[in-house]
N, C-alpha and C positions, 0 to 999 in steps of 0.2 A: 684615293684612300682617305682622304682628309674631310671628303663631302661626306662619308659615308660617317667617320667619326663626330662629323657633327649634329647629325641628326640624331632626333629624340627617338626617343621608345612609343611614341605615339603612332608614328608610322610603320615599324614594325608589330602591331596589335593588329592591324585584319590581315596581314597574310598569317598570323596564327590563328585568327578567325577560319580563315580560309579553308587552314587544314587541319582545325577539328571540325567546321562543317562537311566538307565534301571527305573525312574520314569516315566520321560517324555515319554519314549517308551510306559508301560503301561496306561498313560493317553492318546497317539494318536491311542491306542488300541481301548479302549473305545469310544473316540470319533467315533471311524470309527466304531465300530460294534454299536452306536447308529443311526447313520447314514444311514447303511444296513437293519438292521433288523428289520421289521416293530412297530409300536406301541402296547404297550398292550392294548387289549378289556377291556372295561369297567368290572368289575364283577358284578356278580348279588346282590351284598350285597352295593355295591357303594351309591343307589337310596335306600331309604325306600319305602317299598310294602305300597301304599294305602291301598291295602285289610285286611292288619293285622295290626292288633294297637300295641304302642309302650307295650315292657314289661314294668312295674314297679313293683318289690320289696319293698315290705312297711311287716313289722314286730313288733307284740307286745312286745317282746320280750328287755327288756333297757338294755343297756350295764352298770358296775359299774359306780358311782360316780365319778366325776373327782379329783382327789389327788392334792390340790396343798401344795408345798412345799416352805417354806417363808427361805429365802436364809440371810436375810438379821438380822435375831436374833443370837445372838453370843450363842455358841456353852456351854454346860454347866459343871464346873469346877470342877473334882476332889477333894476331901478334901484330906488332907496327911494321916489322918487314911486308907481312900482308898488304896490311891497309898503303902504303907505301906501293906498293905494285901494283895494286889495282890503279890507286890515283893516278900514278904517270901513265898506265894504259889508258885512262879515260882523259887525260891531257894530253896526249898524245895524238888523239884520234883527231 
């Protein structure tokens, strides 16, 4: 880590050379073969068929209850006979 902290910024300038050349390259790429190669055709699913009606999915079937959880009641407090009985179970073991 130390060698890499000591090196300048000099050395780091062609690998960002590197990758706005061979960026820029494959973006005049692209642009040229959007250029060349004709448009894509419409698909058949593009347009809704008149002839068929839309699906819809409807089910009897209810999902549970919705769970809410009240975030905002404080949390409820051990008494020390507790905390006392648990610890000699867990010294105990």
């Amino acid at each position: 880590m130390s060698m890499h902290a000591s090196r300048s910024n000099d050395t780091a300038l062609p690998l960002c050379g590197y990758f706005l050349s061979v960026g820029g390259a494959l973006l005049c790429l692209l642009w040229a073969i959007g250029w060349v190669l004709p448009a894509q055709l419409p698909s058949r699913f593009a347009e809704p068929d008149p002839a068929r009606p839309p699906i819809r999915i409807h089910s009897d079937v209810k999902g549970p209850e919705r769970v809410v959880i009240d975030t905002n009641q404080s949390l409820p407090t051990l008494s020390d006979k507790e905390i006392f009985v648990a610890h000699t179970a867990l010294a105990g073991d």
